[in-house]
C-alpha positions in Angstrom: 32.8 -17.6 -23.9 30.7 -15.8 -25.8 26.7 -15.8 -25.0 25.7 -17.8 -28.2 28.0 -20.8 -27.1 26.7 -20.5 -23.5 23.3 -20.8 -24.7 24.3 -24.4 -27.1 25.8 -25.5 -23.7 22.7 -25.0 -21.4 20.0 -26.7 -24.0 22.8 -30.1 -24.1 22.7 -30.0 -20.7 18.6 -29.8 -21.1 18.9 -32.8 -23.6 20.9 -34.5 -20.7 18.3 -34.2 -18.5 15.5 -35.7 -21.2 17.9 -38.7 -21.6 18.4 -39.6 -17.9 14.9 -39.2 -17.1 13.7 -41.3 -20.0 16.6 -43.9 -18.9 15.4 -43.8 -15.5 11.7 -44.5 -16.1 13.1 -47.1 -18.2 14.7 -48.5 -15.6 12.4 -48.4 -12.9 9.4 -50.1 -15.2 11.2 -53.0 -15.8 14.0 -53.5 -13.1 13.3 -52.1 -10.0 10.1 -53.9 -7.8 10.2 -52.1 -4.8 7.4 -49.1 -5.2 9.0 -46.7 -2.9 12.5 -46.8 -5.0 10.2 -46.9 -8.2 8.2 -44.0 -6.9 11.2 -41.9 -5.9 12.8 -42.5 -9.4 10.1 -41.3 -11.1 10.0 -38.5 -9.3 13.6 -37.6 -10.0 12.7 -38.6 -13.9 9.6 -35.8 -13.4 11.9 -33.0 -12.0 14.3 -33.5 -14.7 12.2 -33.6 -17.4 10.4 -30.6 -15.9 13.8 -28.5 -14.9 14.7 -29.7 -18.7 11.8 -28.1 -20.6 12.0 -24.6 -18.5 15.3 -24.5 -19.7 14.3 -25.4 -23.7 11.5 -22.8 -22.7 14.7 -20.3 -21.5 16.6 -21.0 -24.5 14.0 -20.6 -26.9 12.2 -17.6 -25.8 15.1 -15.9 -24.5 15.5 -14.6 -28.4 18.7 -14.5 -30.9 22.3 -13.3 -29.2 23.3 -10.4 -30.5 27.0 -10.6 -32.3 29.8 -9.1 -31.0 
């Protein structure tokens, strides 16, 4: 696999990250009562979201792939 296509595949799995953590905020706002689950999920919706933008930052700054 060449290093460009690597690259596409590590910023989906970033995007993956974004959309679970927004899903789980979602979820815990409106479905879960209990604060200790709710403040447990939004702290798994923080990681992720953080872990997601270091890798965008990776990806990004990381500069073009040279062609082989």
């Amino acid at each position: 696999m060449s290093p460009a296509l690597m690259k596409m595949w590590i910023s989906f799995v970033a995007m993956g990250f974004m959309i679970i953590s927004v899903l789980t905020v979602y979820f815990t706002r409106f479905k879960v009562k209990n604060n200790i689950i709710r403040g447990i999920l939004n702290t798994v919706a923080f990681l992720l979201i953080l872990l997601a933008g270091l890798i965008i930052f990776y990806v990004v700054f990381s500069g073009p792939v040279p062609e082989q």
